[in-house]
DOLUMDO-862653 format. One line per 5 residues: their letters; for each residue x, y negated, z of C-alpha. Coordinates in pm, 1 decimal, decimal comma, padded with zeros to 6 digits. Last residue first. Layout:
% DOLUMDO-862653
A> X Y Z  ...
% end
This chain:
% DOLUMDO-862653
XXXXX> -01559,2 -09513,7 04155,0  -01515,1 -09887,8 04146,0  -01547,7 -09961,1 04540,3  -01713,4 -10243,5 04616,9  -01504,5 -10578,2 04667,1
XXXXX> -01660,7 -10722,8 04969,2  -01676,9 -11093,3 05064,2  -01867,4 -11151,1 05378,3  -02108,3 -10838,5 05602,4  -02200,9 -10551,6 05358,8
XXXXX> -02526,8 -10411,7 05108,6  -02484,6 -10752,6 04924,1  -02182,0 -10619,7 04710,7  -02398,5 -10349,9 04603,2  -02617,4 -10570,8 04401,2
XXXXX> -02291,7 -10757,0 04267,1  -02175,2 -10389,7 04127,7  -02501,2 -10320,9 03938,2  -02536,4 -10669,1 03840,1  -02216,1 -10646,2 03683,3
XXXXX> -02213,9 -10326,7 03507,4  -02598,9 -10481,6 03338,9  -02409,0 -10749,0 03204,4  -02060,0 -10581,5 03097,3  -02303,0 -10364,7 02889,6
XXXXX> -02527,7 -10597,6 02714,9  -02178,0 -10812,3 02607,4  -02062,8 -10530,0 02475,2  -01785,9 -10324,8 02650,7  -01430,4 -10312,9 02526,7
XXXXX> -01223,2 -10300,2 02804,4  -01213,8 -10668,9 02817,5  -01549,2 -10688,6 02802,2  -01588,1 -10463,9 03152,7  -01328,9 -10642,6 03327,4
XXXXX> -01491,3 -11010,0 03261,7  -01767,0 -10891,4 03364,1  -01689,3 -10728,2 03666,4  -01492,2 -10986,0 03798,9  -01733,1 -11260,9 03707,6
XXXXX> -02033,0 -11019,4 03918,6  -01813,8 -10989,9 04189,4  -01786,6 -11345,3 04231,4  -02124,8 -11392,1 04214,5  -02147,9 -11130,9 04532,9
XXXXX> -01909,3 -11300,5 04723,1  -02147,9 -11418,3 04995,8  -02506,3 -11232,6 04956,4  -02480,8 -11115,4 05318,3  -02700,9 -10821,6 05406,0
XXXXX> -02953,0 -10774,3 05176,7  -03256,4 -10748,7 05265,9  -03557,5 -10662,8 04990,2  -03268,2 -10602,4 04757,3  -03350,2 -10721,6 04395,9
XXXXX> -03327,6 -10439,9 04131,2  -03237,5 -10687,9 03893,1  -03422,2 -10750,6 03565,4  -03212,9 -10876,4 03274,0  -03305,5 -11202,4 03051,6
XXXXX> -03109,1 -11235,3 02690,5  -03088,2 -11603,1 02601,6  -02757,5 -11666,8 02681,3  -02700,0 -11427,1 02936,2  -02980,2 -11515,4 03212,9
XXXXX> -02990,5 -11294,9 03543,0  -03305,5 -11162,6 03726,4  -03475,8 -11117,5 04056,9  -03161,5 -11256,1 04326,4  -03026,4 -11527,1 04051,7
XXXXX> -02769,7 -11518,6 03788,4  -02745,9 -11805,6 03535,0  -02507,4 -11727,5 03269,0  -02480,9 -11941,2 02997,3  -02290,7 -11890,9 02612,5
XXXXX> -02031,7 -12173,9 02559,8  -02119,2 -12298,5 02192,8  -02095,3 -12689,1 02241,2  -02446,1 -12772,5 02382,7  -02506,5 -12545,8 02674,2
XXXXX> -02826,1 -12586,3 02734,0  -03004,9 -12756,4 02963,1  -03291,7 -12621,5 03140,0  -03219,2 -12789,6 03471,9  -02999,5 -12501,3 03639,4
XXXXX> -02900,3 -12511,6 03993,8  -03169,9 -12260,3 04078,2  -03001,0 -11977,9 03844,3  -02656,6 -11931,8 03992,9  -02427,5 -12067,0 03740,5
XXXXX> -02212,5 -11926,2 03476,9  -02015,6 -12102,5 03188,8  -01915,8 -11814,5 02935,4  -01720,6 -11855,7 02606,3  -01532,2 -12167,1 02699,2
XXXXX> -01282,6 -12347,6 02421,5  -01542,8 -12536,2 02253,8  -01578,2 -12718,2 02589,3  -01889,2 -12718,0 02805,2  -01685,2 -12705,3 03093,1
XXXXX> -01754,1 -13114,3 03283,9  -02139,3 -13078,4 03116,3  -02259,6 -12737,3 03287,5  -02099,1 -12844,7 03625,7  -02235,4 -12569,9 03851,0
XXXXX> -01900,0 -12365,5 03764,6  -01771,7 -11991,8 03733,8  -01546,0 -12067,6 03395,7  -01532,5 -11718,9 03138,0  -01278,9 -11754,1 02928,2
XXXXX> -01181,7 -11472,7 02687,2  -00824,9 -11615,7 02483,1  -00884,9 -11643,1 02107,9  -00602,9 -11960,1 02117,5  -00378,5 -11738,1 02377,1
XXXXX> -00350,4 -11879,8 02709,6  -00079,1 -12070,8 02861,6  -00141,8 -12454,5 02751,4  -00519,8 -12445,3 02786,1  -00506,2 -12447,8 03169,8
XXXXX> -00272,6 -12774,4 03187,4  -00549,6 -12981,0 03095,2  -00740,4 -12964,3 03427,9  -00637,5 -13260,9 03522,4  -00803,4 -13410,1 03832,5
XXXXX> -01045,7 -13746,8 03784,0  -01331,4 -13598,8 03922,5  -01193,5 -13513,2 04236,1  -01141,2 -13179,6 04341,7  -01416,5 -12992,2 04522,8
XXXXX> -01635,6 -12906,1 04200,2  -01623,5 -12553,6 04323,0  -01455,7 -12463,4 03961,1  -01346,6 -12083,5 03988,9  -01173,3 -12085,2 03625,5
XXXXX> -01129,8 -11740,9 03475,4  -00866,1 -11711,7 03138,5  -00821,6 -11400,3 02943,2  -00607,4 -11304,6 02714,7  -00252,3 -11458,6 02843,0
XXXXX> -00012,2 -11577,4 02646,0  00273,1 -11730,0 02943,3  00577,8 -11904,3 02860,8  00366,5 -12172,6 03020,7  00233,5 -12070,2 03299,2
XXXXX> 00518,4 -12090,6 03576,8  00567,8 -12419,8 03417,1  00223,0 -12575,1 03536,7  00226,3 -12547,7 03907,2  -00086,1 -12665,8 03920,4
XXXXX> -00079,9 -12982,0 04128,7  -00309,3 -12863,4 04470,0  -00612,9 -13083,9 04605,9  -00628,6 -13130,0 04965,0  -00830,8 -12998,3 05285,4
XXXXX> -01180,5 -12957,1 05224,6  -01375,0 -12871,9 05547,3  -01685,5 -12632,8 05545,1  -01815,9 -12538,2 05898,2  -02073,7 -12264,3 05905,4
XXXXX> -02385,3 -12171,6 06124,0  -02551,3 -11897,0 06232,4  -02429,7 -11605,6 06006,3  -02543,6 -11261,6 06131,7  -02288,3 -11039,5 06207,0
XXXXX> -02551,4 -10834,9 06497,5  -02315,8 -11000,4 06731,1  -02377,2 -11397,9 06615,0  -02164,2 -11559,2 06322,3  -01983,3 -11861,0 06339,6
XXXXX> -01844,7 -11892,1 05917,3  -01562,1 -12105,3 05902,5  -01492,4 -12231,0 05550,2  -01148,4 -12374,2 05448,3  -00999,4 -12527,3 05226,2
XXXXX> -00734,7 -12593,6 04928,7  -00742,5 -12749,5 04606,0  -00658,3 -12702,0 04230,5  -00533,2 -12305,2 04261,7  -00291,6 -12064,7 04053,2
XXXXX> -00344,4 -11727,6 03991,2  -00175,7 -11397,1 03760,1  -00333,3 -11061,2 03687,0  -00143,7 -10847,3 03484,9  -00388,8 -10578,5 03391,4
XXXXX> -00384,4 -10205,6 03470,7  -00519,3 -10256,9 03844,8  -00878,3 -10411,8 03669,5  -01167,3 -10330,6 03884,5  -00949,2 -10400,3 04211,3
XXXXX> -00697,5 -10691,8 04049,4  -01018,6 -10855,9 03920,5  -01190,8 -10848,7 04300,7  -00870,9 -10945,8 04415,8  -00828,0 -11234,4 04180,6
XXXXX> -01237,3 -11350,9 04254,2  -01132,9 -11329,9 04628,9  -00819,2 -11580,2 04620,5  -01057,8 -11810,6 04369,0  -01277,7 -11902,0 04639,5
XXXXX> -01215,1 -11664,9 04942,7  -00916,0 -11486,6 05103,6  -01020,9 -11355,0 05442,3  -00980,9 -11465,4 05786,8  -01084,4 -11273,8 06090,3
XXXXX> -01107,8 -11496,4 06405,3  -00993,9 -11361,3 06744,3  -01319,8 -11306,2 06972,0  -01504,6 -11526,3 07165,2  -01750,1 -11427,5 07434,2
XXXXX> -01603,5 -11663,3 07746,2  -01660,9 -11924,4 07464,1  -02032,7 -11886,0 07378,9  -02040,8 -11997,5 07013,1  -02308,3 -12285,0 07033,0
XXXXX> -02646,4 -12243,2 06801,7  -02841,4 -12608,6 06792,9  -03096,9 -12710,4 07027,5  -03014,8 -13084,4 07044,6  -02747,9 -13048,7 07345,5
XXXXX> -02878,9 -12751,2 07522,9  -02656,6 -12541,8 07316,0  -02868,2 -12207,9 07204,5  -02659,6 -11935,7 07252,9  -02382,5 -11714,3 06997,8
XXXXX> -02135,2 -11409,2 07104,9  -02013,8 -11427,3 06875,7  -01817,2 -11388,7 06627,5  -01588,3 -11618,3 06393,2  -01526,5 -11555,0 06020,8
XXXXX> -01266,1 -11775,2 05844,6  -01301,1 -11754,1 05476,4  -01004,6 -11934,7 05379,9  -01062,7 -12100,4 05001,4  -00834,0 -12148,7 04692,5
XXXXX> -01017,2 -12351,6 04436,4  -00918,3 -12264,5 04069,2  -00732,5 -12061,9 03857,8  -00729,3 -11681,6 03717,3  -00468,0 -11623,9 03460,8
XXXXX> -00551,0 -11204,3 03309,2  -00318,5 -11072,8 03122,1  -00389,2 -10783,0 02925,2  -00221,5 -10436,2 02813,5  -00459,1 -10295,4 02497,6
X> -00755,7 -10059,9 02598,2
% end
């Protein structure tokens, strides 16, 4: 395995998780954090923060580097058994890529964590500037039109946002769902968990493992079937959980 360096960019998101415990408000029958019950909130990197720690886990060797386009936060109220009753998702601002701490930069591999919460008009551009022409990208994205770019190798989606379409200018799909995911045109059965505790972060742990696996060297088969196996486990705990590699 050669020395790589991985630039992962995209939306930078606090995963705030507040517990219990939770009632039923009286006002309109909706869940109400009981606050004679509340603990101090536990925040966790999320968005693009936990798809660089999941990378910097499977991948320690690598130099991992990350920049984001926007800023927020999700609070997660979640009752004593850690069950998630309700969340609060506020976008705070879009972030200028801080574009010259990239650009003496070659790196192999580029990940984009695209929640399609910057505006439609934000440059993007900058990206292509510090990684190598033959660079692996791999863009986690619902938009399949805004990153089908010759540039892209991978575009994954979960599965249910997907109309059918095609990627149209050689970016290979990856639709992952809970039964089976979708490489291009390659199906592969999942194991699916009959309850899994919290499925957040688990697509994220599939990109990191992915993208870890073929730059060791793996086929394309491999780094697949690594990935689901990692995701699945991902689902066995409460938030964003990096399983362990070994």
């Amino acid at each position: 395995m050669g020395h790589n360096s991985i630039l992962v960019a995209g939306d930078l998101i606090s995963d705030v998780y507040v517990d219990g415990p939770i009632d039923v408000a009286n006002e309109g029958g909706g869940p109400r954090l009981n606050a004679h019950g509340k603990r101090l909130p536990e925040v966790r990197r999320g968005g693009v923060g936990f798809v660089r720690d999941a990378l910097a886990s499977f991948a320690p060797d690598f130099d991992i580097h990350s920049d984001c386009s926007s800023k927020s936060t999700i609070t997660r109220y979640r009752n004593e058994k850690k069950e998630t009753i309700f969340t609060l998702d506020r976008f705070q601002h879009e972030i200028d890529f801080r574009m010259h701490l990239h650009r003496g930069y070659a790196h192999d591999c580029l990940v984009v964590w695209d929640d399609n919460r910057v505006s439609d008009g934000y440059d993007w551009s900058w990206i292509w500037e510090g990684v190598k022409p033959d660079a692996l990208v791999v863009v986690d994205s619902e938009n399949i039109e805004k990153w089908d770019l010759p540039a892209v190798d991978y575009i994954k989606l979960t599965g249910p946002s997907w109309d059918g379409t095609w990627p149209k200018n050689g970016a290979r799909l990856i639709a992952t769902g809970a039964d089976n995911v979708l490489v291009d045109k390659d199906l592969y059965r999942v194991n699916k968990i009959d309850n899994p505790v919290d499925t957040v972060g688990a697509g994220d742990v599939f990109t990191a493992v992915f993208v870890t696996m073929l730059l060791e060297g793996a086929t394309e088969s491999e780094a697949t079937k690594e990935a689901i196996r990692y995701s699945r486990e991902s689902v066995n705990h409460h938030g964003c959980v990096i399983p362990n590699r070994e």
